[in-house]
N, C-alpha and C positions, 0 to 999 in steps of 0.2 A: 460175745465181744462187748466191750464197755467203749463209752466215750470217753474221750479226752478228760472232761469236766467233770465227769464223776469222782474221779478219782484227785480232784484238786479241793483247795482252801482257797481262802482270800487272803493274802497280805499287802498292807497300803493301797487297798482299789486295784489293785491286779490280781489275777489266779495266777495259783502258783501247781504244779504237777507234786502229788505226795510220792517223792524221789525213792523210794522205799524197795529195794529188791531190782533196780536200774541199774543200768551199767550207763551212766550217764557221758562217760569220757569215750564211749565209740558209738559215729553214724555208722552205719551199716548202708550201702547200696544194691540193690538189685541190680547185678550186673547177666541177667540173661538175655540183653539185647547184646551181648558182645557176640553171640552164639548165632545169631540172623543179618540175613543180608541188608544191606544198607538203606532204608529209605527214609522218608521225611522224620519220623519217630526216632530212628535210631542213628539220625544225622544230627539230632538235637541232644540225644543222650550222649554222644559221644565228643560232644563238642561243650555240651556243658563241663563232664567229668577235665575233660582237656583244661578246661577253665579253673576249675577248683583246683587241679593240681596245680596250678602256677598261683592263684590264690592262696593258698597255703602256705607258700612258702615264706611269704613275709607274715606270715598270721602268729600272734603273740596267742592262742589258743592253745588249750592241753588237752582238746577233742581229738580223736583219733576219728580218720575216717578210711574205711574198711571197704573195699569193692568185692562182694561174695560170687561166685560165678559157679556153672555147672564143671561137669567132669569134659565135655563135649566142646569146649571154647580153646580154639585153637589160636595162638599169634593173639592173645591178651596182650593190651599196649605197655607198655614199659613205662609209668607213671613214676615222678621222684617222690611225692607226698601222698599217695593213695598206696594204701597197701591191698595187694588182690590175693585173694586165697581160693583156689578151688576147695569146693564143698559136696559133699551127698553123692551119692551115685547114679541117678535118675536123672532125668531130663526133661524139659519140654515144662509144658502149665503142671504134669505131677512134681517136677522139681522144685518150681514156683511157690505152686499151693501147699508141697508135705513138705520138704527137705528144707526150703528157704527159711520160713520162718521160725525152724527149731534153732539154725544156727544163729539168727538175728535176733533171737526172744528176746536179752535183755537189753536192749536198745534199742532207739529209732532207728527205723530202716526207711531208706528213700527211695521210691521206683519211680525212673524217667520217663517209662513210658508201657504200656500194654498192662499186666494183671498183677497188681499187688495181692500178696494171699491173706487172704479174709480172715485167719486165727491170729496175725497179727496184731494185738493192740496199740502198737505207736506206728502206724503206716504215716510217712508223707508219699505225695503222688501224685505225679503228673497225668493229667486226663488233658490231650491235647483239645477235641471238640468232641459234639454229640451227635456226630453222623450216622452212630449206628440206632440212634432215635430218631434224627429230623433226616436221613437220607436213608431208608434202611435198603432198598435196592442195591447200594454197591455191594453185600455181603452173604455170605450162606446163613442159612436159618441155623446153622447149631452155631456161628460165630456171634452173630446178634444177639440170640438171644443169650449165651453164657457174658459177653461184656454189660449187655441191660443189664442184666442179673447184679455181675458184677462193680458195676459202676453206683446202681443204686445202692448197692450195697456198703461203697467204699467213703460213698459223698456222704453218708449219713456214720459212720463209725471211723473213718480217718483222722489223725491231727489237726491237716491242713492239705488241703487241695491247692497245686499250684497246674495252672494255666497259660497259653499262649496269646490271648488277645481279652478286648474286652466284651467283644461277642460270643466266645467261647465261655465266657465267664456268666454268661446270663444267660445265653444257652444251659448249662452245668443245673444250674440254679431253676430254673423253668423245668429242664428233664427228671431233674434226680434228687429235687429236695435239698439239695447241698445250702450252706448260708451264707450269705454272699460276705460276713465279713472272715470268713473260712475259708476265702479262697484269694491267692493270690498270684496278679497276670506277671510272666514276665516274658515279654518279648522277643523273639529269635535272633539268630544273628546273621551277619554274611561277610564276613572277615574270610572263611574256610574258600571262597569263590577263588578269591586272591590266592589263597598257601603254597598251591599246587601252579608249575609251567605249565603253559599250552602245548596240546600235540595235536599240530597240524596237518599230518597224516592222514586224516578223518575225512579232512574234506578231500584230500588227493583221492583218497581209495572211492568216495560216494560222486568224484566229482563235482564238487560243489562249489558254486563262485561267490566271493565276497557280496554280502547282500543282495545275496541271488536266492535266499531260500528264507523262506517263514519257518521259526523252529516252533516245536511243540513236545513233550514231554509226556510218554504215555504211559498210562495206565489201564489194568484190566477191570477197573472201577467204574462202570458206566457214568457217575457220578464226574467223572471229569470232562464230559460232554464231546469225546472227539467225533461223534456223530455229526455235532455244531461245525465244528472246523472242516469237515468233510462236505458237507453242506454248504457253506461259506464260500468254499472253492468257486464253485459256478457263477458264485456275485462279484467274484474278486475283480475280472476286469483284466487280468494283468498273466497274460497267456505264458512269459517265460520265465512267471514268479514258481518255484517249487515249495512243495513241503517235506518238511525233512522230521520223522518222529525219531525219538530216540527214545531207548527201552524196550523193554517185551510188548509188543504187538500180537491183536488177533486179525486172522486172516480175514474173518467174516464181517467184521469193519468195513472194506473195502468192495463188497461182491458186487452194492447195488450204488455204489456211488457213481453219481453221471459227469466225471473227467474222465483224462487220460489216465490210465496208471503209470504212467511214468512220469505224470506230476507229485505222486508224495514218496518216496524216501525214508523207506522203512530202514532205519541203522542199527536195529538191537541192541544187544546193552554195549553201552559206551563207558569206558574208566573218567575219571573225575577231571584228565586232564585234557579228555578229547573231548568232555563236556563243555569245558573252559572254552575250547577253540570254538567251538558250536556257536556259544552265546555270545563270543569277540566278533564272530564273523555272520550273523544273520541280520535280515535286514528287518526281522525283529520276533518278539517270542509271543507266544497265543498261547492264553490260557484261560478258558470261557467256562469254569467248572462253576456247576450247581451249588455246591456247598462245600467251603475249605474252613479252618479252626483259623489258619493264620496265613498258608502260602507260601511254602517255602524258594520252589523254583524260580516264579516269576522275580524274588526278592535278590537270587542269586546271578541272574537273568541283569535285571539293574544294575546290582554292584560293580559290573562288568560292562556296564554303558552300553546297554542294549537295549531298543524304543520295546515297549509292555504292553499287552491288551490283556486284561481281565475283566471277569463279569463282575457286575454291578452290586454283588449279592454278599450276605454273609458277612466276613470278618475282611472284604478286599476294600471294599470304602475308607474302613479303622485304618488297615494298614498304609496302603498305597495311594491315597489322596496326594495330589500335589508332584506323582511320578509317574502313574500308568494312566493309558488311555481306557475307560471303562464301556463293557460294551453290554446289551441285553444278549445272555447267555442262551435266553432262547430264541431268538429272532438271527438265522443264517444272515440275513443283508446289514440287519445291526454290525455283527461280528467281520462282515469281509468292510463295511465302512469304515472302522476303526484301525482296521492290519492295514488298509491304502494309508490312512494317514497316519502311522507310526513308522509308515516305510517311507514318507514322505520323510522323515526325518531321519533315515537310519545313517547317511552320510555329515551328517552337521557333527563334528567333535565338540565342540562347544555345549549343545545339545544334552552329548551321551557323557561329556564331563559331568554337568550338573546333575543328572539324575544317578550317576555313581557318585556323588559326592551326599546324594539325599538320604540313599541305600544304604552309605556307611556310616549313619545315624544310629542303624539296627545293630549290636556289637553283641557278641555273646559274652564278652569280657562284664559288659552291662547284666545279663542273665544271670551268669553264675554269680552276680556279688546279690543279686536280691534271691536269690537260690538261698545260696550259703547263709543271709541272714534269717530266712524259715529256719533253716536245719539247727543252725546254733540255738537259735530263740527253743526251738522245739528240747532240742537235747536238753538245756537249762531250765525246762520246767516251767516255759514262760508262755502263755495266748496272750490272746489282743494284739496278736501278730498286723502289720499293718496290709491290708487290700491295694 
């Protein structure tokens, strides 16, 4: 694999790509997150691609941009300006790594999120953080080490690296060599919180009373500390306060913890608009994770005017200055200090106006235009891309 730069000249003080055997009038997209269930990664690829397609549409552009997907992607979105093509007959990281990049050779191709395949010469590529470096516990030994593998691998022979914060961005830079004017951040959105109605249903069927429960968001990631919050409980103070997770939960979470169990509220997976109801209706959201890229829940959590605890760490300070209440994610009496006082606020509208009005600062409509300016820039043979 070669670099970018090798393969360029100089004209006027810019490099230019020697356009030579390119198919330069089509992006190509790695659309194998269509194919996996929904979470922060692929709530970001698919809210981008949502974006470029409305993007397009006024765009005076003669790039075509191409969404490649496996045989295996079922209910592909119905996009007016992205055209999707299933491709190759394989599946999974072999589809990725053999089949993707044969059909995308002569052009950039862009992946939103998880493995760009490494024979690729014009990879753009989102790498949202570096957790499988600075947090390796949440993951299995062959997952770690195949994305280290591949990440180092990516940040050193890629076009351009595009990111979610500016901690992840120096993270990136610190783990994998990458160069930091090689990379650029663009920020999540939370417009999507809004798209979908509430279904209130949720709380009829769990019982559950209007700011009567602390929400939380879980994960099989130990890395998202629900130890902390389980913990927390016993400092809280606040005997007919519940907690309510939603998601896939482990059982053994709970065997040694010293409440009632019938103070947390295990809900399973919840759809996106019984999620909506969750966050309109809790007297506020807890999220004390060790190490996040950017944080998406808690951000969706806000937009929806719901008081916030995150930990102190990582990319939450970048983001959530000036909105969430910040708590030491290892200190249980830190964490239950902070939930009393965001629930001290969870009735003030005025309140939960402002901090939905701060949240929708964060727009993916914003994303996809500094998105789409990499990819053009990239198509058209041009670095100095701006960071």
């Amino acid at each position: 694999m070669c670099r970018l730069h090798s393969l360029s000249d100089r004209e006027g003080g810019k490099e230019r790509i020697d356009t030579k055997g390119f198919d330069l009038t089509t992006i190509y997209i790695n659309g194998r997150f269509l194919s996996r269930p929904i979470t922060g990664v692929q709530r970001y690829s698919r809210e981008v691609l949502r974006e470029l397609d409305s993007l397009l549409e006024d765009a005076d552009d003669t790039i075509r941009v191409e969404v490649l997907i496996p045989r295996n992607v079922n209910n592909a979105p119905n996009y007016r300006n992205l055209a999707v093509r299933k491709v190759g007959i394989l599946s999974g990281h072999a589809w990725e790594q053999i089949e993707l990049p044969l059909y995308s050779l002569r052009g950039v191709l862009f992946t939103p999120g998880g493995g760009a395949p490494l024979i690729h010469p014009r990879n753009i590529v989102t790498i949202h953080d570096a957790s499988v470096f600075a947090a390796p516990s949440g993951y299995s030994f062959r997952y770690r080490q195949w994305y280290v593998f591949l990440y180092r691998v990516l940040c050193r022979t890629a076009m351009h690296i595009l990111t979610v914060s500016n901690f992840s961005k120096a993270e990136i830079v610190a783990w994998c060599g990458a160069k930091p004017d090689e990379i650029t951040v663009t920020y999540l959105g939370s417009e999507h919180a809004n798209a979908v109605p509430s279904d209130n249903s949720i709380l009829q069927r769990h019982n559950l009373r209007k700011y009567g429960y602390v929400l939380a968001v879980s994960s099989r990631n130990p890395n998202k500390n629900f130890d902390g919050i389980i913990s927390a409980l016993s400092f809280l103070g606040a005997p007919d306060m519940e907690v309510a997770i939603a998601g896939n939960t482990i059982s053994h979470v709970f065997k040694d913890a010293s409440f009632e169990p019938s103070a947390v509220k295990d809900l399973g997976y919840v759809t996106d608009e019984e999620l909506k109801s969750l966050y309109e209706n809790a007297g506020c959201f807890v999220f004390p994770s060790f190490y996040e890229g950017f944080g998406l829940p808690p951000l969706e959590a806000l937009s929806l005017g719901c008081p916030v605890v995150v930990g102190n760490v990582a990319s939450m300070p970048e983001i959530f200055e000036g909105m969430a209440l910040f708590c030491d994610p290892h200190d249980p009496r830190d964490i239950a200090e902070k939930i009393r006082k965001a629930l001290d606020t969870c009735g003030d509208s005025a309140s939960r106006m402002a901090v939905s009005k701060r949240a929708a600062r964060y727009k993916w409509s914003i994303c996809a235009q500094k998105t789409w300016k990499v990819l053009r820039a990239a198509a058209r043979g041009e670095l100095g891309l701006p960071s």
